[in-house]
FIVO-982471 format. One record per atom (N, C-alpha, C): atom name; x, y, z; residue number from 0; residue in one letter. Coordinates in Angstrom, 2 decimals, m for minus. Example, Ala and Ser with C-alpha at 12.3 -4.5 7.8 and 13.67 -1.06 7.14 Angstrom:
# FIVO-982471
   name         u         v         w   resi   resn
      N     13.19     m5.69      7.80      0      a
     CA     12.30     m4.50      7.80      0      a
      C     13.20     m3.30      7.80      0      a
      N     12.85     m2.25      7.08      1      s
     CA     13.67     m1.06      7.14      1      s
      C     12.90      0.03      7.87      1      s
***
This chain:
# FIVO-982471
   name         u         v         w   resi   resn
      N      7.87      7.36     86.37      0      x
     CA      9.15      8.03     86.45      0      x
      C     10.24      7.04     86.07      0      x
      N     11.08      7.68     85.38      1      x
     CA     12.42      6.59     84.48      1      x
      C     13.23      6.07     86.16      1      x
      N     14.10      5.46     85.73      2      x
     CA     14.87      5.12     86.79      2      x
      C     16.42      6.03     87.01      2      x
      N     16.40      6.88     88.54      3      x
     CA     17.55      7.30     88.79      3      x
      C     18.95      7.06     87.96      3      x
      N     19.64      7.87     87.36      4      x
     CA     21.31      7.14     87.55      4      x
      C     22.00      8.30     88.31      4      x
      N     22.95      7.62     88.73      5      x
     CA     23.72      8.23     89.97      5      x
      C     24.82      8.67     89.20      5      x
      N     25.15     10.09     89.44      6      x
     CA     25.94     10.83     88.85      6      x
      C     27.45     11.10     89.50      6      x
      N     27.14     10.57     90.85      7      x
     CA     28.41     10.73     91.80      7      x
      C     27.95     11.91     92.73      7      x
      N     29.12     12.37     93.70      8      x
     CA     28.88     13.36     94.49      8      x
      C     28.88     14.91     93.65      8      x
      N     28.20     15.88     94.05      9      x
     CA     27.66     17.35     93.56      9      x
      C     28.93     17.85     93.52      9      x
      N     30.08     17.38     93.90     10      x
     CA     31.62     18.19     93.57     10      x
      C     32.58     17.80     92.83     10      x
      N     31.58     16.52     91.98     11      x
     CA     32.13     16.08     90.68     11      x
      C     32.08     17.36     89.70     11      x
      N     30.74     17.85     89.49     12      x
     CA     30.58     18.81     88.59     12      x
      C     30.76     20.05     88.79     12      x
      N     31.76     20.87     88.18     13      x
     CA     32.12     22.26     89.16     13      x
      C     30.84     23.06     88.58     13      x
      N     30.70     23.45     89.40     14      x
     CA     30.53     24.94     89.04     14      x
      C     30.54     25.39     87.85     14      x
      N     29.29     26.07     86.63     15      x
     CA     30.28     26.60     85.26     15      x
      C     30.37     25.29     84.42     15      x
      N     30.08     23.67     84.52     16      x
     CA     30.85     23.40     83.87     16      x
      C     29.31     21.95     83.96     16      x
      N     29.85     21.43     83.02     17      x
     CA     28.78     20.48     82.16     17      x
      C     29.30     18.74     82.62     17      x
      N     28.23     17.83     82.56     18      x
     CA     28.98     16.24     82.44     18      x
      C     27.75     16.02     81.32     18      x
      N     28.63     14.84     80.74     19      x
     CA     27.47     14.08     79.34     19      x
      C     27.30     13.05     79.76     19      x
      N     25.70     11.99     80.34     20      x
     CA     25.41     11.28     79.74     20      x
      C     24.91     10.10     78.66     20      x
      N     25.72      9.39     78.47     21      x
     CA     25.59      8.99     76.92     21      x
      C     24.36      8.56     77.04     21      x
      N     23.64      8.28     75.74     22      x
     CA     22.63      7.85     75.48     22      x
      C     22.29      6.74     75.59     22      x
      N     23.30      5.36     75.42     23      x
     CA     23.49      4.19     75.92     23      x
      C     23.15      3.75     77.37     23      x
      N     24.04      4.80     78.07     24      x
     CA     23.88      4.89     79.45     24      x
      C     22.60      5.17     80.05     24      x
      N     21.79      6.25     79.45     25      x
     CA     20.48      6.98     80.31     25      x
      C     19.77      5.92     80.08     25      x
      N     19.32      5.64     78.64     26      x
     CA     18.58      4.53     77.92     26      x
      C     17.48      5.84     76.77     26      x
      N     17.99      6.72     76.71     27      x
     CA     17.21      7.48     76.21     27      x
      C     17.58      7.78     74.06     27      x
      N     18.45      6.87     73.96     28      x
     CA     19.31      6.90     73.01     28      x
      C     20.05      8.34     72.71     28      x
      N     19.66      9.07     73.09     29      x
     CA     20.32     10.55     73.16     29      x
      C     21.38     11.07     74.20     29      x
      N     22.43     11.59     74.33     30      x
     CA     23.62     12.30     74.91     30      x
      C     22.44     12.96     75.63     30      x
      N     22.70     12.98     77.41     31      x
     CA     21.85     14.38     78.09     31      x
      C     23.13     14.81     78.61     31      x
      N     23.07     16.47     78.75     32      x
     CA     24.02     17.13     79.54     32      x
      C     23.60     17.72     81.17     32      x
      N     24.19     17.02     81.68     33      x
     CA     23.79     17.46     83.16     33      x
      C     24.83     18.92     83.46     33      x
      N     24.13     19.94     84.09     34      x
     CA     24.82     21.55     83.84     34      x
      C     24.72     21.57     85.91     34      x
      N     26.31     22.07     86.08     35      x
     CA     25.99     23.13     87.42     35      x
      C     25.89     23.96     87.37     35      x
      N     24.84     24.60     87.20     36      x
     CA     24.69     26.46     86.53     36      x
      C     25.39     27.08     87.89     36      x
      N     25.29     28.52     87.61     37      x
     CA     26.10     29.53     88.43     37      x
      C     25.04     29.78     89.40     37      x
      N     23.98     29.22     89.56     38      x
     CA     23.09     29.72     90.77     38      x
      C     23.22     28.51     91.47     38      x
      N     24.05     27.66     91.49     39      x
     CA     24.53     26.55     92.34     39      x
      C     23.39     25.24     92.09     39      x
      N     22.62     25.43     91.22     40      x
     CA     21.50     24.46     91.25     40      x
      C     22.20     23.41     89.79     40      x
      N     21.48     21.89     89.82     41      x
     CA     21.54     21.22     88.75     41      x
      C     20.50     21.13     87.56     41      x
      N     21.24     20.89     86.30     42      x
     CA     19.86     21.18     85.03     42      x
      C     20.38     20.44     84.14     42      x
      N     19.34     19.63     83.45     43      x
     CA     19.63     18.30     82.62     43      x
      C     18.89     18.76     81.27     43      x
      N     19.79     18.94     79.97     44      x
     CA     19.05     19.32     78.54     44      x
      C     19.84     18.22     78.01     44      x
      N     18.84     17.58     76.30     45      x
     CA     19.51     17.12     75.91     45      x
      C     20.89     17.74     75.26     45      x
      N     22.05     16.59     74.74     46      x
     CA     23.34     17.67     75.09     46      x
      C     23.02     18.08     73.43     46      x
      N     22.24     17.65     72.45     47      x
     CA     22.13     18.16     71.01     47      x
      C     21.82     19.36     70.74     47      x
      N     22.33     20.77     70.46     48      x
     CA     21.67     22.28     69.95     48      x
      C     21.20     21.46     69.20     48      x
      N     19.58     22.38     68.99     49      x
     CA     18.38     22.30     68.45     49      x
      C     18.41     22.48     67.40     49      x
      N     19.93     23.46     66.38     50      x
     CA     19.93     24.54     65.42     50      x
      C     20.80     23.50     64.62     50      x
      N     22.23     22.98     65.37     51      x
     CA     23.04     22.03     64.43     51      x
      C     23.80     21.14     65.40     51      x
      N     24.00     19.83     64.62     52      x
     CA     24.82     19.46     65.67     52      x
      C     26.02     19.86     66.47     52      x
      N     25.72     20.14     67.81     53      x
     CA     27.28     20.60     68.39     53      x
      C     26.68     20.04     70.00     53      x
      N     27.79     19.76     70.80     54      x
     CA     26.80     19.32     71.92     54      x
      C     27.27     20.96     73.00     54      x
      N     25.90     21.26     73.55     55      x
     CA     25.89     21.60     74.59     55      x
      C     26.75     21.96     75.78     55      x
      N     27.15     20.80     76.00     56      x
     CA     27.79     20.58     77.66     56      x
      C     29.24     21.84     76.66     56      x
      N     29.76     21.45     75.63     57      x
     CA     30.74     22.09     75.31     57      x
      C     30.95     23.43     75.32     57      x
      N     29.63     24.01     75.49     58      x
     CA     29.04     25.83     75.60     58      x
      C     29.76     26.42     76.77     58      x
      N     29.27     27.53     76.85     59      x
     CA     29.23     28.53     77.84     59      x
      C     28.18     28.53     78.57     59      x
      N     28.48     28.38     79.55     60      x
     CA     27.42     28.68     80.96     60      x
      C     27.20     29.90     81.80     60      x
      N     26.05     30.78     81.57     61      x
     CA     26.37     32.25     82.52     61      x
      C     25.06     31.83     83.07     61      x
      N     24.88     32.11     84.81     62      x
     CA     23.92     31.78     84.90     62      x
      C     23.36     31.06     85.09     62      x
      N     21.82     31.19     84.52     63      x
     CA     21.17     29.43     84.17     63      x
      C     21.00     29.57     82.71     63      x
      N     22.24     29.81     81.56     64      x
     CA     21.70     30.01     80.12     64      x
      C     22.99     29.20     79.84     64      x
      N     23.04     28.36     78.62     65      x
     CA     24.29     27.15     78.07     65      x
      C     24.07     28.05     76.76     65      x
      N     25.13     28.79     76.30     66      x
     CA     25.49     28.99     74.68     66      x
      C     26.08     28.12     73.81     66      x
      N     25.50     27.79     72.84     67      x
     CA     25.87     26.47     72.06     67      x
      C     27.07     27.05     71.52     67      x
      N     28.19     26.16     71.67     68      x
     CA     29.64     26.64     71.03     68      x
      C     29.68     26.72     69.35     68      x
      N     28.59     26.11     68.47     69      x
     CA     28.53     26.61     67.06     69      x
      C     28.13     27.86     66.69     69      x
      N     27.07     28.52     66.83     70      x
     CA     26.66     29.46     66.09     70      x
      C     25.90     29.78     67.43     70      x
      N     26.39     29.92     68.62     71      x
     CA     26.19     30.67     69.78     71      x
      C     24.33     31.27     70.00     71      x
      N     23.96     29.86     69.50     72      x
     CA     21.79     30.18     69.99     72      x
      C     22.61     30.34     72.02     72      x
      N     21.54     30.33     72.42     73      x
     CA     21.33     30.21     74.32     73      x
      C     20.08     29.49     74.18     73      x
      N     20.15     28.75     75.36     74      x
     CA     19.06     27.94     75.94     74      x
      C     18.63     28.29     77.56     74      x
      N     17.85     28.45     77.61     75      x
     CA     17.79     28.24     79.15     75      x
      C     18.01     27.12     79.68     75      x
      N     18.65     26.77     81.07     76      x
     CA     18.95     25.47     81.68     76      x
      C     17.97     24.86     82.40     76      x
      N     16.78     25.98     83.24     77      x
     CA     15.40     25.63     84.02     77      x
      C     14.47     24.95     82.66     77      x
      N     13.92     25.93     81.67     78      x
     CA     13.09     25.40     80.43     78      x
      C     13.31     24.50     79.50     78      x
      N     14.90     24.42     79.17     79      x
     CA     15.09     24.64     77.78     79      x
      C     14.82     25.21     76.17     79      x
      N     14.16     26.14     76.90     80      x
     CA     13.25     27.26     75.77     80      x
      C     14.99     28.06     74.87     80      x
      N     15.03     28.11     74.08     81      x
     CA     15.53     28.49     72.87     81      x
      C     15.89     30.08     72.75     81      x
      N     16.59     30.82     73.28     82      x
     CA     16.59     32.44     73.79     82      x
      C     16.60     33.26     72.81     82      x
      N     17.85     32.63     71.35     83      x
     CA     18.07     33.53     70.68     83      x
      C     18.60     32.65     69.57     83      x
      N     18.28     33.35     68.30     84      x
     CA     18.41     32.53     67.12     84      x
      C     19.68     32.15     67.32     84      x
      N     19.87     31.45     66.16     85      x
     CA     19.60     30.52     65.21     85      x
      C     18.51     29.79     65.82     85      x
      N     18.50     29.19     66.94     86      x
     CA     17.84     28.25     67.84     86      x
      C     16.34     29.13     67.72     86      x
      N     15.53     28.19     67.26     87      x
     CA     14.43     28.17     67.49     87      x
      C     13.27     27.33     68.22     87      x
      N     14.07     26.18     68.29     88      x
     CA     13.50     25.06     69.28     88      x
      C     13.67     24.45     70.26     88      x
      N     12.98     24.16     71.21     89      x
     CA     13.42     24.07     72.54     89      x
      C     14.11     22.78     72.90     89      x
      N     15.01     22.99     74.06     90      x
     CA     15.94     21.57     74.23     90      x
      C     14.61     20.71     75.06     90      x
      N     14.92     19.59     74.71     91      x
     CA     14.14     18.66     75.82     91      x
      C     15.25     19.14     77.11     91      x
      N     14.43     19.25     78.32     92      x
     CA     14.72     18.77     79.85     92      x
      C     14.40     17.75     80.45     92      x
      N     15.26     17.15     81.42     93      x
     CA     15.50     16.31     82.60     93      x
      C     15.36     16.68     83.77     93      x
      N     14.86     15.59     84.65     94      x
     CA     14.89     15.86     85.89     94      x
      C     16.16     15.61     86.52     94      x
      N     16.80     16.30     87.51     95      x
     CA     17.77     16.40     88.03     95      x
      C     17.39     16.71     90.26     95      x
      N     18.08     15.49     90.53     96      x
     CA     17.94     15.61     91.88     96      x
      C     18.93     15.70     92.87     96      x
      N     18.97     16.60     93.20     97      x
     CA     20.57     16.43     94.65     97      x
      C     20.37     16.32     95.85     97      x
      N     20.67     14.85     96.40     98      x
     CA     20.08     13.76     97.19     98      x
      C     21.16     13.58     98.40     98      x
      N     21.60     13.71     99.01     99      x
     CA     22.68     13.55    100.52     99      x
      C     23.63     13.76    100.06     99      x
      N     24.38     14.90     99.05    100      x
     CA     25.32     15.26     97.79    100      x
      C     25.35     14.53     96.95    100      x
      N     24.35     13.40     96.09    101      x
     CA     24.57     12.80     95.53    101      x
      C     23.81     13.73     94.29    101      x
      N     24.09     13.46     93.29    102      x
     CA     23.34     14.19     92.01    102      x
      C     22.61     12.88     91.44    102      x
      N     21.21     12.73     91.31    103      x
     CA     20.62     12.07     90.59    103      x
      C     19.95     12.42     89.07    103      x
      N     20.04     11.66     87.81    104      x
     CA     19.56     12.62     86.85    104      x
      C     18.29     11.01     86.67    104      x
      N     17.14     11.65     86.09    105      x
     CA     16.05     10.87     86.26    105      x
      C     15.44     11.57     84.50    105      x
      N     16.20     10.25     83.73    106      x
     CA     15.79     10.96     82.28    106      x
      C     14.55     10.91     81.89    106      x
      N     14.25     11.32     80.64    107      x
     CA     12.58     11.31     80.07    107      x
      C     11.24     11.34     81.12    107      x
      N     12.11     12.16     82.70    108      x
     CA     10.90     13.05     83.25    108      x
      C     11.28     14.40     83.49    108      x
      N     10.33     14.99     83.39    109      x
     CA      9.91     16.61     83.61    109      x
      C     11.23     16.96     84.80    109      x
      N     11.46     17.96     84.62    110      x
     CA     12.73     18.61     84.90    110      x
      C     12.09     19.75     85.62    110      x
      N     12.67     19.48     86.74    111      x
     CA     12.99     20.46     88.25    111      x
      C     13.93     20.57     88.83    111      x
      N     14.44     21.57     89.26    112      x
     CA     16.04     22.61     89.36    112      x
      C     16.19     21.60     90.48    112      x
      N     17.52     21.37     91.05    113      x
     CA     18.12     20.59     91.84    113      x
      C     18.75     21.40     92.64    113      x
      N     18.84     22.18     93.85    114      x
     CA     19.36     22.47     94.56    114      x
      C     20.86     21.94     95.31    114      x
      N     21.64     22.59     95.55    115      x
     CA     22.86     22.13     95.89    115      x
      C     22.46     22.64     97.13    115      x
***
């Protein structure tokens, strides 16, 4: 398992609304977007649509689904499975952990919903 980074407390990220870790930062060379979906849980995709570059975190969130703000594919935030064209390929996921309110994102492992 990669090593934790600490994201801050769970009321950094509202609700609805996305943070980017840079790729520098995770060590994964890739932007991940850590998501507070609307079912109060945390979900880590990389922040790249699959279809063109646009990042993620910049989408719409209903749910547990991120609409890419270019040409509007959906992703799921639990899978990252690919809902609706353009997008045909699935986002990589992260593991995401919420730890004494702390949000932990634990990159380049398998991704399980984080409870708030």
């Amino acid at each position: 398992m990669s090593e934790a980074i600490n994201l801050g407390s769970m009321d950094d990220i509202d609700e609805g609304e996305a943070k980017v870790v840079s790729g520098a930062e995770n060590g994964t060379g890739e932007d991940i977007a850590v998501f507070h979906a609307e079912d109060g849980n945390f979900y880590a995709l990389d922040d790249n649509c699959t279809h063109e570059t646009a990042s993620l975190a910049d989408g719409w969130i209903e749910g547990t689904e991120v609409e890419c703000p270019v040409h509007s594919a959906k992703f799921c935030l639990k899978s990252g499975t690919a809902l609706c064209m353009p997008a045909t390929i699935a986002a990589r996921t992260h593991k995401v952990v919420v730890e004494d309110g702390e949000v932990l994102l634990y990159p380049n492992t398998s991704a399980v919903p984080a409870s708030a």
